[in-house]
C-alpha positions in Angstrom: -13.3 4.0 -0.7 -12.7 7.2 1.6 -9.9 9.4 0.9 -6.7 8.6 2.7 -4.3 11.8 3.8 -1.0 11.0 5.3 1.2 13.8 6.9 4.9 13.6 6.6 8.3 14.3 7.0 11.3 13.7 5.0 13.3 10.2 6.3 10.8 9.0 8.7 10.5 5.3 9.1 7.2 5.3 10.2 6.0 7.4 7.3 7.3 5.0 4.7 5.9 1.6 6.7 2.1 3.7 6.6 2.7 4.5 3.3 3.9 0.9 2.6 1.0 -0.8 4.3 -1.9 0.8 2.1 0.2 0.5 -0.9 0.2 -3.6 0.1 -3.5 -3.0 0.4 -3.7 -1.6 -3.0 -4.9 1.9 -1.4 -4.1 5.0 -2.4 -2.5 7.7 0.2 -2.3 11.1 -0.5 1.0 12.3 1.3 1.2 15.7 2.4 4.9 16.3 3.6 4.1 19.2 6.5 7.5 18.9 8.4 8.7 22.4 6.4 5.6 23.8 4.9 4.1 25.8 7.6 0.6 26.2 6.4 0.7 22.0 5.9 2.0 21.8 9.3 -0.5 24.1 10.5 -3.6 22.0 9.1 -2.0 18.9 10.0 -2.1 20.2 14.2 -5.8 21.8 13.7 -7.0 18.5 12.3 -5.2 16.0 15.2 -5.8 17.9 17.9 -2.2 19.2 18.2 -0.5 16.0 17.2 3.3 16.8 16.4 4.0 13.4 15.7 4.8 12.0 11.9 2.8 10.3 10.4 -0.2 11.5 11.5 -3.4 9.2 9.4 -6.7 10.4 8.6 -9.1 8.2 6.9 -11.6 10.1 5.6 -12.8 12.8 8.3 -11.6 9.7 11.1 -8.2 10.3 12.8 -6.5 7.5 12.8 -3.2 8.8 14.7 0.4 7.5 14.0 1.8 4.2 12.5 1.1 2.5 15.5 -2.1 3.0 15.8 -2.8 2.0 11.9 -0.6 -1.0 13.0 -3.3 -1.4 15.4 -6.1 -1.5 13.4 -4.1 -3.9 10.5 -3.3 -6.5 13.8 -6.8 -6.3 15.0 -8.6 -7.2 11.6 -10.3 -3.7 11.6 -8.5 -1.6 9.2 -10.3 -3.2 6.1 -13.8 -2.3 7.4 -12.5 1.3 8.0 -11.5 2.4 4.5 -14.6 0.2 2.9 -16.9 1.9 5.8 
């Protein structure tokens, strides 16, 4: 199983429903809240490309993006094969 690293931010929606979902798939998420730490912050932009957007979803070394992407991936039957890749 590859490691799972969540960015976040205090009282986002979308951060607790990515949480939610790999929790539902018996995954564990590491959750990095970055919204006021500014070094966290600061990996979190050099690792998406200058996403500012919470959550932002790595699996492994793969980006995933934001909640709607990994919304995608659940929808499309394709987010099983990437954290057993």
């Amino acid at each position: 199983m590859k490691e799972i690293t969540v960015y976040t931010k205090p009282l986002c929606p979308y951060c607790f429903r990515a949480l939610a979902l790999f929790e539902k798939k018996g995954v564990k998420a590491n959750e990095v809240s970055a919204a006021y730490d500014k070094d966290k912050r600061q990996e979190m932009l050099a690792k998406s490309n200058g996403k500012t957007t919470y959550p932002q979803i790595f699996v492994g070394d793969i980006h995933v993006g934001g909640y709607d992407e990994l919304a995608a991936l659940e929808r499309d039957g394709k987010l099983d094969a990437l954290l057993n890749d």
